[in-house]
Structure formats: C-alpha cells, structure tokens
TIGUGU-791229 format. One record per residue (C-alpha): x, y, z; residue in one letter. Coordinates in steps of 0.05 Angstrom, whole numbers, plus 5000, padded with zeros to 4 digits. Example, Ala and Ser with C-alpha at 12.3 -4.5 7.8 and 13.67 -1.06 7.14 Angstrom:
BEGIN
524649105156A527349795143S
***
This chain:
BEGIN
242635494205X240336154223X240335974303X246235774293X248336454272X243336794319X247736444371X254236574349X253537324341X250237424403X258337144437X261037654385X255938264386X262338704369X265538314320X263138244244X261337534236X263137184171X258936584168X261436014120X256835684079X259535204025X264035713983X262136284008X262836764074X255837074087X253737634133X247337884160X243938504181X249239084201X254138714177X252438544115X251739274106X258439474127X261838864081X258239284029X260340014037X267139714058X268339144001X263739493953X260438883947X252838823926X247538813979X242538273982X238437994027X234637314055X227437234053X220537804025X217438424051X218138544126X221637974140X227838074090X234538044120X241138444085X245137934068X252537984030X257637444018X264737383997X267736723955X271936404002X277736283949X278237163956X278137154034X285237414052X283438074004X276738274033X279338074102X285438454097X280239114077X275838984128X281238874186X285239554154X279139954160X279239804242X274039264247X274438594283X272638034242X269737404267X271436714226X265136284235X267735654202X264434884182X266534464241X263233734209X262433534141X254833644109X251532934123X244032734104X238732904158X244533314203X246333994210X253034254200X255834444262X259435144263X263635544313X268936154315X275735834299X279636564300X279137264315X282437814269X282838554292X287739084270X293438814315X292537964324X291637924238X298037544210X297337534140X304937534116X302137764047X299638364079X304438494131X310839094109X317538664111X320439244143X316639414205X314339054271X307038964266X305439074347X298739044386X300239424454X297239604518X296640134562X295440164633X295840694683X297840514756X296841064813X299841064872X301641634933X307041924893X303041984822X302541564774X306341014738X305640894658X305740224627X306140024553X306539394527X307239174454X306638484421X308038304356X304837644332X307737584273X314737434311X313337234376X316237924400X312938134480X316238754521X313639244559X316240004579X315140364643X314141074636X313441674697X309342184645X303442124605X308442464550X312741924549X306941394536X304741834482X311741794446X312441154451X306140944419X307041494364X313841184354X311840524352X305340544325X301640004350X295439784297X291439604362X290939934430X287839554496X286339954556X281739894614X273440064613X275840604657X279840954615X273140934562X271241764585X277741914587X281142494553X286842164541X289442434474X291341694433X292441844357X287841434304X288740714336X283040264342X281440174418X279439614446X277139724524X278339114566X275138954633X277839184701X278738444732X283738374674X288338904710X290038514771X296838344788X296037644818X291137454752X296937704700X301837284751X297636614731X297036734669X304836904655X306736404689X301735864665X303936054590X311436074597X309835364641X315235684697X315035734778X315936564782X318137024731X325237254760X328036884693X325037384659X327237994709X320638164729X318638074811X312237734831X308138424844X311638814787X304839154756X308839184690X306038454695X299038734680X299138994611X304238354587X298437924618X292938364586X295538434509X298037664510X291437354535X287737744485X291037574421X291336854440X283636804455X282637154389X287536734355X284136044384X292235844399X297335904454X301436184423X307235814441X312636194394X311836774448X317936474485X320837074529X319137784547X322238384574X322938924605X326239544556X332139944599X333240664587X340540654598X343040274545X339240674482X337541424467X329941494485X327242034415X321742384415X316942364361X318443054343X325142844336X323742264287X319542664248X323843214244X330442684222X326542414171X328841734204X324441314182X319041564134X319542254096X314642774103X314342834023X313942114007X309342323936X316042613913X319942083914X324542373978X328041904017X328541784096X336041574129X332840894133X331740814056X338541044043X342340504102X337040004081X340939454028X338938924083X338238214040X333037994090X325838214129X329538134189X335438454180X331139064156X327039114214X332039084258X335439564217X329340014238X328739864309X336940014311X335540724281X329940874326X333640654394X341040894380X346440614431X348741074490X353640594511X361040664480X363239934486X356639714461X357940304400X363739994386X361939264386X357139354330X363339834296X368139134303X362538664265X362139214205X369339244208X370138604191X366238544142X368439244111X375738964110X374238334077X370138444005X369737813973X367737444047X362638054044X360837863971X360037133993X355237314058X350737814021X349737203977X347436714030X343237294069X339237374000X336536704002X334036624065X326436764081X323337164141X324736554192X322336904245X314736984222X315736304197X316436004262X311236414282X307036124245X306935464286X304335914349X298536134305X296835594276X297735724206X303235434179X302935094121X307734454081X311135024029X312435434094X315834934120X320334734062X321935514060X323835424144X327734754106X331635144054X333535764096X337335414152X340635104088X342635744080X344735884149X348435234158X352535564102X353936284118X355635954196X361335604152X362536264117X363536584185X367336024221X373236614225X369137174252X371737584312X370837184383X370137884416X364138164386X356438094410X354337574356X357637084401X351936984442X347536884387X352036364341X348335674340X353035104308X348534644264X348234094315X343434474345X339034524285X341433974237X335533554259X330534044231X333734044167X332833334159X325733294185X323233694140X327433484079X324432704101X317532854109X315733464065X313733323993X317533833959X312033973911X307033973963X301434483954X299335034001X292434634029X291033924045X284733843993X288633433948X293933143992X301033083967X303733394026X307932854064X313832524018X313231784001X317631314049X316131744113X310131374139X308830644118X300730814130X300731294086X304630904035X299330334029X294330774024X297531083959X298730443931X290930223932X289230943909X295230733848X292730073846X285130373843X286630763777X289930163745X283629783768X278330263737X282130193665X282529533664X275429513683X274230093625X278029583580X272928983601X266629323591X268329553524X270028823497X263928483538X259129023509X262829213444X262429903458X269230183436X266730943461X264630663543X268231063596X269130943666X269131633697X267731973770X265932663793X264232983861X257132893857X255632173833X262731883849X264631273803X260631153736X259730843662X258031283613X255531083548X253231573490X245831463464X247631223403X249930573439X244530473497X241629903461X248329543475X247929693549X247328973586X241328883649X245228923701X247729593686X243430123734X241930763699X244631323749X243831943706X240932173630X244432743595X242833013534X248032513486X249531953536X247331563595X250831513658X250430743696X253630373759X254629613770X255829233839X262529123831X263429903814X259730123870X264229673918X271329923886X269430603887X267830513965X274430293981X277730823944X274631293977X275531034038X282531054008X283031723988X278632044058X283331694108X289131914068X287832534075X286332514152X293032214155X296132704121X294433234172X296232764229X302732654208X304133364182X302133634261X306533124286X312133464247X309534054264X309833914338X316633694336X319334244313X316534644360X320434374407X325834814380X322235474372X328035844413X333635494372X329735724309X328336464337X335836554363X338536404291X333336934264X336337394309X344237204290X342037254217X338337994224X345538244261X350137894204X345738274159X345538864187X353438864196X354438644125X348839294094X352439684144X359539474113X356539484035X353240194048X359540454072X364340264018X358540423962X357941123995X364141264015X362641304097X368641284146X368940914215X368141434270X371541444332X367141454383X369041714455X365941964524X368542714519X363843164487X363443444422X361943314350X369343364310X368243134233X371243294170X369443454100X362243164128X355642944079X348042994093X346942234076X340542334049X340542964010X347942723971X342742133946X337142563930X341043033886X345442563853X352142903848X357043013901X354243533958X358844033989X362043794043X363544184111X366844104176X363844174241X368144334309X362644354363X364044184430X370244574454X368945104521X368445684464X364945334416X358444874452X353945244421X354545394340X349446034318X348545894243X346446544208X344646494129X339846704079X333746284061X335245644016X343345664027X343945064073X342345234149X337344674162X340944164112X347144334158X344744234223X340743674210X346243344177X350543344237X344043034274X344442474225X351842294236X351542344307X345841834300X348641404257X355341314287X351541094359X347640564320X354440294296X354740494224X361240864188X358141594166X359842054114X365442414136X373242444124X374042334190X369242394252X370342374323X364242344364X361642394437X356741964458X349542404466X344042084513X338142434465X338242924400X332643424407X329643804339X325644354336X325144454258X320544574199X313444894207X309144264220X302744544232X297944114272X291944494256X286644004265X288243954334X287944724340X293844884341X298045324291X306045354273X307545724327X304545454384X306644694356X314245114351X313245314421X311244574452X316544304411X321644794446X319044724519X320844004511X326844074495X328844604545X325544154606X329243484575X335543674546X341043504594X348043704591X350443074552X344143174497X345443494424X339844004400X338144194334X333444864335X332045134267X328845924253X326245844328X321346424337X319246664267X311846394279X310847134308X312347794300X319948004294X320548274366X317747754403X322047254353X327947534371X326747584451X325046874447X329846654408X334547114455X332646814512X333046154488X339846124473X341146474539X337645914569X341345394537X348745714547X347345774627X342845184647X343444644598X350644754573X349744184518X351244134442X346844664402X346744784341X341645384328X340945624258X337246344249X334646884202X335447464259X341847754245X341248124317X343247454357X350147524328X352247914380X351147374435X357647114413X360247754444X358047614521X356746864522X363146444527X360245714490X356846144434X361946134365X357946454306X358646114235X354546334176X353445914110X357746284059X353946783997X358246903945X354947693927X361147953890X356547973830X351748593838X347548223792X347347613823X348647283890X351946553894X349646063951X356645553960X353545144019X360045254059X360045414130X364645824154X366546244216X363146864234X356147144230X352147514166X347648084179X343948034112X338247624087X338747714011X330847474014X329147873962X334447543915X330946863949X324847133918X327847253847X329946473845X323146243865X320646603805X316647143841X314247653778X319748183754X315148763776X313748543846X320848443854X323049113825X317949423883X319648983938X327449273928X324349943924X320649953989X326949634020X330550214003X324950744033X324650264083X331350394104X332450954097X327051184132X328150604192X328251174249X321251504228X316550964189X311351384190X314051684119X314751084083X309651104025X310551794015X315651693958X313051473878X315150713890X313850563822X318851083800X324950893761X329751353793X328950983864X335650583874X334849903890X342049783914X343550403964X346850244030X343449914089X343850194149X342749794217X335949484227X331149924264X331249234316X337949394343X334949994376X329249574401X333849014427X338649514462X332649774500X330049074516X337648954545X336349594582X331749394617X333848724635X328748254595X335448004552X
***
C-alpha cells in the first residue's frame, strides 16, 4: 500500500494526494499537515520513533466539505481512488481518477448560481510590431470556451479583474515575471504547450472537425494557443473529454461596451463596496431572474452592455412583449421557476458526474420548457430568440428516455441500486425477480427450520460480514440439529449455516452483484444517448436564460415603475423626472427625481457644483446607470428617456485607496483619470467626481482646470464633472459645451440649511461644509470655532499672516458676516496670466 502511494505522489509531487482507504481519505507527510492546519483536523501519524509518518484522514461520506476548503484555499487536490474490489491474497489496485484545482472543481453545491465559474489563460505573443495579448476563459461547469485578444497589458488586466478567473495558466516563462496578476492561483504550464500547430491538433481532435473556420478562427490564429492550453488542462485533470465543450469563440469589441474595472467598481454593477451593510449593487436590484441561467446571464448582460442600436432594441421588443401582456408574463415567470440550472446539468455528462436524480431534474425541466414553448407559440417572429427556439421534436425523445428508464425514486449512488425503472431492460428485470423471489425463499426457509427444530425464536438473517445465517439464542442450542455448522458465538445466541443456505445465498449474490453492474451499464447507455444531443440541450438553456431575462426585465419594470427608452445614434442623454435605481431601493421611499439635458453643442459637458452630502455623486452616477441599463435592453427609471448610444462610460469616483500596493488616494485618482483621458473617445460618457481634492487646493483646482479644458477641446464627449471648487464655475464663461448646474440648498433659514436633491441650472460658490459638519454630529464647541476662524479667515483672505491674532474663543466674533471672494480667485487669475489655464 504505501508504494503504491510512494508511486502515485511522485506523478503528482504538486498536488495533495487523498489516498482512499476503505471509508476514509488519508494523507501523508506535507500533506497530511496542510489537511490539518487547513481542515483543522487532528494530526496523526503511521508507525514509532524515527520512522513515524504524519498521517490525517477525512470520512469519505464528508468529502465534498473538506474538498471544497481545501480547493478554496488554492490547492490542487489529487483523488487517489480504489480501482478493484479488496480480494484475499491481492492488493487493491489504486490510481488518480480526477484532478480538482481552483478552476476544473464542479461541485454545483458549491458553485454561486449567479456567476460563471471560469479557469482562463494567458498568453503573450510578440511579434515586430509589439506584442499581442491573449485571454482565454473556460467555464466547466457549462461548457462555456472563448477567448479575447487584447493590444495592452492593461486590457488583459481588466479583463481578468472583471472576470475573475479562480485559476490562471500561463507559460514557465512568464514564472520571473513582474507581471502584476491579482490573488489568482497560478498554475505555469510548459513552453511546448504554446505552439500553434500542437493547439491546432488538439482543437481539432476534440471538436472531431477538418479546420476550425466553423468556429471563425484560421489555421495559424495564435488565439488557438491559450483555447488549446486551458481546455487540455481541465480535461486531463478531469480524467474526461469533456465533450459538453461544444463551440468556442472569439469575443468582438464592436458589438458590446468594453468597462474598465474602475468603472465596475465605481457603478456598483455588480457587487457593492459595503456589502456588511446590507447595500445593494444594480445587479441585486434588476436581479428577479426565476432561474441560474437567466441570472448569470443577467450578469454577463450588465458587464458587456450593447453598442449596437438594432441589437438595443431587439432585446427592448422581447421585454416589450412581455411588459404589455401581464397575465402571459404571470404564466412564464411560473414555468421559468421550475426549471433547474440545465446548463450545468448537461454539463455534468462532459465531467462525468452526473448522477440518476440529475437526470430526472434534466427530465422534469424540459417538461417545463415543452410548456412555456406552448406559452410562447405567439411571441414576436422579429426578435433574436428566433434563432434559439427549439420545437419539442427536437427534444421530445429525451423526455421520454428518461421518464422510461429513470426510477423516479432513484437515489443519488448506485450502492443499493434502484436506479433504472422496472420494464426498461428485461436483464435487469429477472434479476429482480430472483432477488424478490430470494426473500420469499429465505422466509419460507425461516418458517421450515422453526417447525423441523421447534424453535419458534430461529431467524434467518445476513449481514456484510458473514452473508446469510441461522441464528438461534442459547437458551435453544440444545435443539440445534448436526448438520447445522456453527459460524459465530455471541454472547445470547449462536450464529449457524447449512448447505442449502450457503448455495441460495450464492446465487443471490450473484443476483444482487450483477445487478448492480447492470445498473451502471444501462444507466451510461442512457447517458451516452443523450449526449448525442448536448447542443439541442445547451441551445434551450440559452432560449430559457433570454425568456428569463426578458420576462425579470418586464416584471422589474412595472414593479419599479421604469419606462422604455428611446434609444438613438445622435448624442446625448435627454431623461425626465429620472431615479438612481439603486439608492430609491435602499432608502425606501420615493427619491427626488431630476432631469438631465446633456448632449446639446452648449451643454456636452454638465459642471455639477454642490455642498458635501446634497446629491453630486448620487446624480452623476445615476445618469451612468440609466445610460447602462437602457444599452443592455432594460426600461429605466425615468418619465421619459432618450438616449445615445455610448461605446464606454468612464468613472473616476470615490477615494479607493489602494494602499497595499503603495499607492495612496491621489495617485489611484490620478491613474484612474489618465485612463480615461487616453480612452475616452468622442462617442464615450464620463463620470468624474471631486477630481483633484487628493492634494492641496491649488494644484486641485489647476488639475481639475485643465482637465475639463482637456475634455471640452480634445475629447468633446458626454461629461458629467461634479466639484467642490467653486472657481471652475467660470469655465462656463469661455468654453462653449460647458453648462453649469448646481444641486439646489435651501439656506433661507439662518438657522438651518435644507439639502432638496434638485439639480438645477447655474453654479454655487458656497460649500456650507461647516453646516455638513453640524449634521455629522461634530461637537457644538468645535463647530462654534470652526465658524469663527472662517470669519477671521475671511476677512483676513488678503494678509493670512494675521489670522490667530484675534480671541477665537470670544463670544462677540460673528459667525455669519459676509464672505468675500476666496483668496483662490487671485491665485487662479494669475495662473490664467500666465498661460498654465
């Protein structure tokens, strides 16, 4: 036993090797230790003294648990599993049957409903011009393969931050690298695995075709590489072909906005950054989907927004339909609730894992499709779902496959049988009728031996270890007759075989052993046949995830009120009486609507001046969210909305501090903005929020200056810039596209101020922070002094030097005299002056 496991670790040296032996999964050495600071399970060990090996074991009833720890925590786990039955005088032979690292494991249990789970990898091709950037991404659980080609190392880092592979591949040489990935285990992969022809044979050899133009991809395309790369490694680890990989792709830039990370972030799109509060992202408020698929796709829709208007609109006549039609909407939402995650159930086939209730589930849900295809027989002939409507000809068959041959009280594993329905195989029929006929047998035989020995207590009875027996308590053993042989003494009774025992229980067992082998035969051959129709099975996952999505999109929009935007080529945002979809949620009464005219010759780019806490940031980002939302095809919250189609939305907002990485608010502030200002294009919408206040008020304001500057001649696309520095006001005056608004303050009240959270036009020139202050609960006395050093402040703005002279502390200081112009205008007339505005 122990060269067998020599042996097997030495073919997985970097692998934790789970060793099965009877009920339990032992490891040795280094990795025994590791099970045990990971699992926090006790550390033993094999053999005394010197020799004693650290040993630790899990049950394997508890495997998926500790496996699912072990595989979170990054490490690849090797499944060393009993190949032959224990037999006397033999050894039981052993070998790897799968693989599970971060990005191959499949565990539905432990898999989110809502996201993709994807193993990618990355390659880096250089050639005379540069270099070219390839990512691939794989998720197993679906059969999902595509790859992206990228001309920056920024664009590779975005895309793996946005989709967040749990496992990276790249090449040995890439191992010394400083290549900045984020916390995603690595797994470095030989260089003869990055070879063009080599990822041509083995594309080919899997998808079983001549070439690979099907697919749009050339013979020498090097995005062939990394496709080759990730799908040859999660099939060796996962012992299978996986043959539910059917297709894969290349992903086009034109058709979908390409966001940055930032961006995401930013949005909130699809996680919040204050989850432990209970905040909410735009994808938990769109997100009603009724199934897994129609949520992740939900995601994936949010994440790639449309940048095509008849494509737009497409998706806006599915929801249409289903907004106009409530009780067919009613009827759909019903169907979509009952039907399971099909596509990681026909993924299960390509791994190897699926199981007889899986199956019934696969049975049941196209049940469920068959029906909602009826419910739909009237749906638009225009629209995109066209291509993806399946009659039930095409999967009829399936249905009554599985409802034939499926027990439908079948357990999860084979140990007991019960799996295949009676009537389906005439083999497995007779074999059920000895194993019937084998229990009426043993109590007629029970009956017999208690009238030929008059012992009214004998019982014929049969356990693992000593199969088929006659027990008799002590009290009777001097009834028992000669031919009896004594098997086994207990304490009150006395355990005996006979001939013609011993022969019945062999063919019963023979029985019940070839049963069960032909159980499993017969459940692969079903297995096998549906296979066959993996793409019919994968297509109606996909027309199931749109009709749901359409249908949420539909049932979100008359729950919440949203209204169908019109979406055109011409730029600029138009909406009325507008929402912030999230925040109206989060606060649970009706938020202050506003309108937004941005887009017009005088009006491109909006400067949004305001006090702290009255609404500049929910503003801005709220017109980010509709925009986004009405180019993934959903209604928004709006009166009305007209919309031009943006090819990206930019943020720069909120202090996000990366400071393990060294670097603080401003500097992240400042990479944030470069990107923007070398991206942006003139058809892009930008959301910059307090840009420059990481530093000291000068240089803010120049940068923030210039910026705007910038943006107005170069760029000339949809800004919306909201800002504390009351100087940039003026830019309205000598740029054409710049229209100031400020979010109305209500300070009629000397005693208090009022924040309304309506924008209107014009700028504000005052701050009213130290009224933000009061609200926050700063203490009475340090407000009373801040307003009294304002005032010296002031009026001593020309000569600062004499500030401090005055008794701050005394009552008589007036906390409400007149404020004069900042000492800043001076400064930025000088800097104009000179020429650096």
């Amino acid at each position: 036993m122990q060269q067998q496991y020599n042996e097997l670790k030495e073919q997985h040296k970097d692998a934790i090797l789970l060793f099965r032996l009877g009920d339990f999964y032992e490891a040795f050495n280094d990795d025994a230790k590791i099970l045990s600071k990971v699992l926090g399970i006790t550390l033993t060990g094999r053999g005394k003294g010197e020799n004693k090996i650290p040993m630790a074991g899990i049950p394997y009833h508890s495997l998926d648990n500790y496996l699912h720890k072990l595989v979170s925590a990054g490490h690849k786990v090797a499944m060393a599993e009993q190949l032959t039955e224990a037999g006397q005088g033999t050894i039981v032979e052993r070998g790897v049957v799968k693989i599970h690292t971060p990005g191959t494991y499949t565990d539905e249990k432990n898999l989110s409903e809502q996201k993709h789970h994807y193993i990618g990898t990355l390659y880096i091709h250089s050639n005379r011009n540069g270099e070219d950037y390839y990512l691939s991404l794989l998720d197993i659980s679906i059969g999902e393969l595509f790859v992206f080609h990228f001309e920056s190392i920024e664009q590779i880092y975005n895309a793996i931050l946005t989709h967040s592979p749990a496992e990276l591949l790249l090449p040995e040489s890439l191992k010394n690298s400083n290549l900045s990935i984020p916390n995603i285990r690595k797994e470095y992969i030989q260089e003869d695995d990055f070879d063009t022809q080599r990822a041509y044979e083995v594309l080919t050899r899997h998808f079983n075709t001549k070439n690979l133009k099907g697919f749009g991809f050339e013979d020498n395309d090097k995005a062939l590489i990394p496709l080759s790369v990730v799908l040859r490694y999660a099939a060796d680890n996962q012992k299978t072909d996986l043959e539910h990989v059917q297709a894969m792709r290349k992903i086009a830039h034109s058709d979908s906005m390409q966001l940055d990370f930032a961006t995401i972030r930013n949005l909130e799109l699809v996680s919040n950054l204050r989850p432990e509060q209970g905040a909410l992202s735009l994808y938990d408020v769109l997100n009603d989907c009724k199934t897994s698929m129609g949520q992740r796709l939900l995601r994936q829709w949010i994440l790639t927004p449309l940048t095509k208007k008849e494509l737009i609109e497409e998706r806006q006549e599915a929801t249409s339909y289903f907004y106009s039609q409530k009780e067919l909407l009613s009827n759909v939402i019903d169907h979509l609730g009952n039907i399971l995650d099909i596509e990681r159930l026909v993924a299960k086939i390509g791994t190897g894992s699926i199981h007889g209730r899986d199956l019934l589930g696969l049975q049941q849900s196209l049940e469920q499709v068959k029906m909602l295809t009826t419910t739909l027989s009237n749906f638009p002939t225009n629209t995109l779902l066209n291509s993806l409507t399946l009659g039930p000809d095409n999967y009829e068959h399936i249905i009554d496959l599985i409802t034939k041959g499926i027990n439908e009280e079948c357990p999860v594993k084979f140990d007991k049988g019960g799996v295949i329905n009676d009537g389906f195989n005439e083999e497995i029929d007779e074999l059920r009728k000895i194993q019937s006929k084998g229990e009426e047998y043993l109590l007629d035989l029970q009956t017999r031996e208690r009238k030929a020995t008059g012992i009214d207590s004998l019982k014929v009875k049969f356990n693992k270890v000593f199969g088929y027996y006659i027990e008799v308590t002590k009290t009777h053993s001097d009834k028992v007759p000669e031919h009896y042989v004594r098997k086994q003494t207990l304490v009150n009774a006395e355990r005996f075989i006979t001939p013609e025992l011993k022969e019945y229980e062999e063919k019963i067992l023979h029985a019940e052993d070839r049963l069960l082998i032909l159980e499993r035969e017969v459940f692969a051959e079903i297995v096998t046949t549906i296979a066959k129709d993996i793409p019919v099975i994968q297509a109606l996952g996909k027309f199931v995830a749109h009709i749901d999505v359409f249908a949420n999109f539909a049932s979100i929009a008359l729950s919440n009120n949203y209204t169908q935007p019109e979406i055109t080529e011409a730029k600029g945002i138009h909406l009325t009486k507008s929402r912030h979809p999230v925040v109206e949620k989060i606060r649970g009464h009706q938020y202050i609507p506003n309108n937004s005219e941005l887009g017009d010759k005088n009006s491109r780019l909006i400067l949004l001046t305001g006090p702290n806490m009255s609404g500049k940031s929910t503003y801005i980002r709220q017109i980010a969210l509709i925009t986004l939302m009405a180019q993934i095809g959903s209604y928004v919250p709006a009166e009305t909305a007209r919309i031009g189609v943006v090819d990206r939305i930019f943020t720069r907002v909120g202090a996000s501090d990366s400071l393990a990485s060294g670097e603080s608010t401003f500097m992240v502030e400042m990479n944030e903005t470069s990107n923007i200002l070398n991206n942006a294009t003139e058809h892009s919408l930008v959301i910059l929020d307090e840009v420059g206040r990481g530093t000291s008020t000068y240089d803010g304001v120049a940068i923030a200056w210039s910026i705007v500057k910038y943006i107005d001649q170069h760029i000339k696309c949809l800004t919306l810039f909201a800002t504390h520095y009351h100087e940039l006001i003026e830019l309205e005056d000598t740029l054409e596209s710049v229209k100031n608004y400020h979010v109305h303050v209500d300070d009629s009240d000397t005693d208090e101020i009022i924040f309304t959270h309506e924008i209107k036009p014009g700028g504000m020139d005052q701050s009213y922070g130290i009224h933000v202050a009061e609200l926050a609960g700063i203490p009475k006395q340090v407000i009373q002094d801040a307003k009294d050093i304002l005032g010296e402040l002031e009026s001593n703005q020309n000569d600062p030097n004499n500030v401090g002279n005055k008794n701050f502390y005394s009552a008589q200081n007036n906390p409400n005299s007149p404020r004069p112009k900042r000492a800043l205008d001076k400064k930025i007339d000088e800097s104009k002056q000179m020429g650096l505005l």
